[in-house]
Z-matrix of the N, CA and C atoms (Angstrom, degrees):
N
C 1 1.451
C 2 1.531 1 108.79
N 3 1.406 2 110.20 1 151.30
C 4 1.507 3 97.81 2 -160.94
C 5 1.731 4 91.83 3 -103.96
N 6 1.264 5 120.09 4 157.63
C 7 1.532 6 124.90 5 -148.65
C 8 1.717 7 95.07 6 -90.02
N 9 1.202 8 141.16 7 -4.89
C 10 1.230 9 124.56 8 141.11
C 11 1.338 10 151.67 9 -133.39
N 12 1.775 11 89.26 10 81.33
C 13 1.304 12 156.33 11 -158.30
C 14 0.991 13 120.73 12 -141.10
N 15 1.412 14 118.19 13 -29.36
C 16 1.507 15 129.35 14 -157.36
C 17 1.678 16 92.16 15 -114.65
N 18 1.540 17 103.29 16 145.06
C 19 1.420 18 122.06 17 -148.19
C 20 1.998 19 80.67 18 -93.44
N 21 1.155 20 132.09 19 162.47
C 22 1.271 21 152.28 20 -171.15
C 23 1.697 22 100.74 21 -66.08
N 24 1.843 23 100.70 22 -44.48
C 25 1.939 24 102.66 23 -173.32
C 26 1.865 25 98.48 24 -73.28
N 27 1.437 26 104.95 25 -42.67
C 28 1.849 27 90.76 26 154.25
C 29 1.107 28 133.18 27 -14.90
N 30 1.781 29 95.37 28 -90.53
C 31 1.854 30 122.79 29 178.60
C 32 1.717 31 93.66 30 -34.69
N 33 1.194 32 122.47 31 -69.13
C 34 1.449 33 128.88 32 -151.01
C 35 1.442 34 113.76 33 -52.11
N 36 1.573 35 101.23 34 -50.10
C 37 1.592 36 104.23 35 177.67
C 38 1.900 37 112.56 36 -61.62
N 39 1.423 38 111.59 37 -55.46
C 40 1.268 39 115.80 38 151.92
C 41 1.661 40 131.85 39 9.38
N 42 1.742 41 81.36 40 -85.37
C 43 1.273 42 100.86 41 179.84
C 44 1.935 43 112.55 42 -77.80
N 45 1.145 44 121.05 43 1.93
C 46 1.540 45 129.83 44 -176.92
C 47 1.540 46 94.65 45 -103.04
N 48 1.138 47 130.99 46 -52.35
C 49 1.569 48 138.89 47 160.14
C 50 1.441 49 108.80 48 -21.94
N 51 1.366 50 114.80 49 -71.05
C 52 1.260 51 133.30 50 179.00
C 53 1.720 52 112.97 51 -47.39
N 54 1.271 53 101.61 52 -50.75
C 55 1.554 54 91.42 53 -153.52
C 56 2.053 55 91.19 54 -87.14
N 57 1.123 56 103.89 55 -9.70
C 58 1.703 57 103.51 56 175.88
C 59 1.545 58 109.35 57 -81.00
N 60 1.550 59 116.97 58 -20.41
C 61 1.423 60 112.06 59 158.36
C 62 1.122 61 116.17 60 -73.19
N 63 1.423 62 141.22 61 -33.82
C 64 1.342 63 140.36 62 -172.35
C 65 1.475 64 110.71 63 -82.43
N 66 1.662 65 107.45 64 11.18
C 67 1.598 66 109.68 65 175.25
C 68 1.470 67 105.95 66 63.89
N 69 1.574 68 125.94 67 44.08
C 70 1.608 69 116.49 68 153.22
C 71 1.737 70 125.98 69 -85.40
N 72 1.170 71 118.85 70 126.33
C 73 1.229 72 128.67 71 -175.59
C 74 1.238 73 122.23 72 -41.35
N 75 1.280 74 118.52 73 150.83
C 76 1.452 75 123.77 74 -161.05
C 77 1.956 76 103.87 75 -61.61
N 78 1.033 77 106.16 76 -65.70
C 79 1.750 78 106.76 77 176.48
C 80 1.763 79 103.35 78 -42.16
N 81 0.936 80 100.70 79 -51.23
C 82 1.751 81 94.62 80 -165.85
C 83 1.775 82 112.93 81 -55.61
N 84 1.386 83 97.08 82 -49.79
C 85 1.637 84 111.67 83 153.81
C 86 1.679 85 125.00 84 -35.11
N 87 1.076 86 115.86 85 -62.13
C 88 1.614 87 153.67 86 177.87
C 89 2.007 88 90.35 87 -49.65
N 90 1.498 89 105.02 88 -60.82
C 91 1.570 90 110.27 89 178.14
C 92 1.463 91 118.55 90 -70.80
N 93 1.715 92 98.76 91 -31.78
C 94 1.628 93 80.97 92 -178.74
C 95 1.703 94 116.64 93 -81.07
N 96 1.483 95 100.11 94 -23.78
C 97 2.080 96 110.10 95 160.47
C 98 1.652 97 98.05 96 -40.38
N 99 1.204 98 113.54 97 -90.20
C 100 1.443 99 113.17 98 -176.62
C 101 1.465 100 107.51 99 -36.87
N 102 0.908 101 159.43 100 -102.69
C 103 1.570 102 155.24 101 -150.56
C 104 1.514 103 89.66 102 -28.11
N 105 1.284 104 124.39 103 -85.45
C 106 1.583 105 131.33 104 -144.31
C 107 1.599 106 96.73 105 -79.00
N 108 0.965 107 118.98 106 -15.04
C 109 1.795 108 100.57 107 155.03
C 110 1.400 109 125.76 108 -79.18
N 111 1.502 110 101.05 109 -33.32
C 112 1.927 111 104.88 110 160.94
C 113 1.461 112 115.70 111 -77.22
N 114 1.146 113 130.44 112 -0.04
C 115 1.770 114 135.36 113 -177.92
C 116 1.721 115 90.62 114 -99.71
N 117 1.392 116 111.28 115 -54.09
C 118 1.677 117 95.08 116 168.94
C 119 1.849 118 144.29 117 -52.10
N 120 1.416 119 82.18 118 -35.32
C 121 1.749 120 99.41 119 177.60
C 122 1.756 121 88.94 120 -80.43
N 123 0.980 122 145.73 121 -61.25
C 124 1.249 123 155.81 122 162.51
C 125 1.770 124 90.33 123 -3.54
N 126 1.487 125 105.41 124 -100.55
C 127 1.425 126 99.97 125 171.07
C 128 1.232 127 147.06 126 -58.67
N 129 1.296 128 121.83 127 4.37
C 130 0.978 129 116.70 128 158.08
C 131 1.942 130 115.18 129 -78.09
N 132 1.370 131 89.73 130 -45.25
C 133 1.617 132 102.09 131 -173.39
C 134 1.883 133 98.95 132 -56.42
N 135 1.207 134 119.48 133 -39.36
C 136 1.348 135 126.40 134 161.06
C 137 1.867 136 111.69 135 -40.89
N 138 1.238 137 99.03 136 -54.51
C 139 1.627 138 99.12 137 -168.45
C 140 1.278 139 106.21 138 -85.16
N 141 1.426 140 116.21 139 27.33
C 142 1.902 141 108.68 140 -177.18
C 143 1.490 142 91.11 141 -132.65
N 144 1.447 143 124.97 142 -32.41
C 145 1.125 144 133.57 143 -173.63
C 146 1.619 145 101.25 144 -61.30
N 147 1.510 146 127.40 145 -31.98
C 148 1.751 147 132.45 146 -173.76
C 149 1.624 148 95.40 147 -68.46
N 150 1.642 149 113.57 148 -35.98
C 151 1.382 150 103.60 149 -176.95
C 152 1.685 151 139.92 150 -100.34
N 153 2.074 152 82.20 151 21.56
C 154 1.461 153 100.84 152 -171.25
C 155 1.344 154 112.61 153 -91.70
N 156 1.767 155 113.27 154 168.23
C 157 1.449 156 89.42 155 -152.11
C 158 2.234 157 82.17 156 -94.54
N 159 1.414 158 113.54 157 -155.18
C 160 1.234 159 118.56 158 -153.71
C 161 1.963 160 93.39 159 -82.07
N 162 1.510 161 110.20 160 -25.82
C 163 1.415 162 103.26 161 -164.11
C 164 1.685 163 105.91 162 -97.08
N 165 1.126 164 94.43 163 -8.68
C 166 1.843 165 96.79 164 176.36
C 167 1.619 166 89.99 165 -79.77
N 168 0.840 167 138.01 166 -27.15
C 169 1.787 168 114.38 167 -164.05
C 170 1.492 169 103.92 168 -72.85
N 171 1.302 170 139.87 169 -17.38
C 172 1.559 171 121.30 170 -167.89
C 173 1.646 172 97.32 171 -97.09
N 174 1.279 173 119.62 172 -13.78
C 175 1.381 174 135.68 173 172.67
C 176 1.537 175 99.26 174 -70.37
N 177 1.388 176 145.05 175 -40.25
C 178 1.153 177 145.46 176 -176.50
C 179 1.795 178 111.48 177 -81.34
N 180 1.657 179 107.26 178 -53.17
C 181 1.270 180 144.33 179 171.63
C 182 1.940 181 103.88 180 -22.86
N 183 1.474 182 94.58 181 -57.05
C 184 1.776 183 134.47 182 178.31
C 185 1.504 184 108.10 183 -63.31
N 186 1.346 185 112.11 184 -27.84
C 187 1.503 186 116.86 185 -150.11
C 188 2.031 187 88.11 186 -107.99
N 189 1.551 188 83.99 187 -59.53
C 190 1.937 189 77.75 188 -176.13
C 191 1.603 190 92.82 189 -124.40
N 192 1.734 191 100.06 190 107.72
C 193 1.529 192 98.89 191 176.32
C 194 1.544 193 131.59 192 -84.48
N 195 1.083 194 104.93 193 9.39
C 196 1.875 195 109.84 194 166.65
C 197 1.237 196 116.41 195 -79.42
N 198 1.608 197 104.11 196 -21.78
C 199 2.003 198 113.57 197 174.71
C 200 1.731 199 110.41 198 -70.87
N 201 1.607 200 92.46 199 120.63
C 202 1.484 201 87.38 200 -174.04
C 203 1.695 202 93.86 201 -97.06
């Protein structure tokens, strides 16, 4: 399957595959799960935010304040 095609929970396992062949430790593994499951909700919340209307954004803004 060509890689963009491939859905993000794909890429993720993929790339967790990979780094468990190269012998990375269980915590480091464990951290990179956490990151790329918060980089996914990340974009998604990104790709809903293009279809929000103008008064929901300070409601979000409030909610996660690093989102400009």
């Amino acid at each position: 399957m060509r890689k963009e095609n491939q859905s993000v929970e794909q890429l993720t396992h993929g790339l967790l595959e990979e780094l468990q062949l190269k012998r990375y430790g269980k915590d480091t593994l464990n951290n990179y799960r956490r990151i790329l499951k918060n980089l996914a909700l990340y974009m998604q919340l990104m790709k809903y935010l293009r279809i929000l209307p103008k008064s929901g954004k300070p409601l979000l803004r409030n909610t996660f304040p690093l989102m400009k």
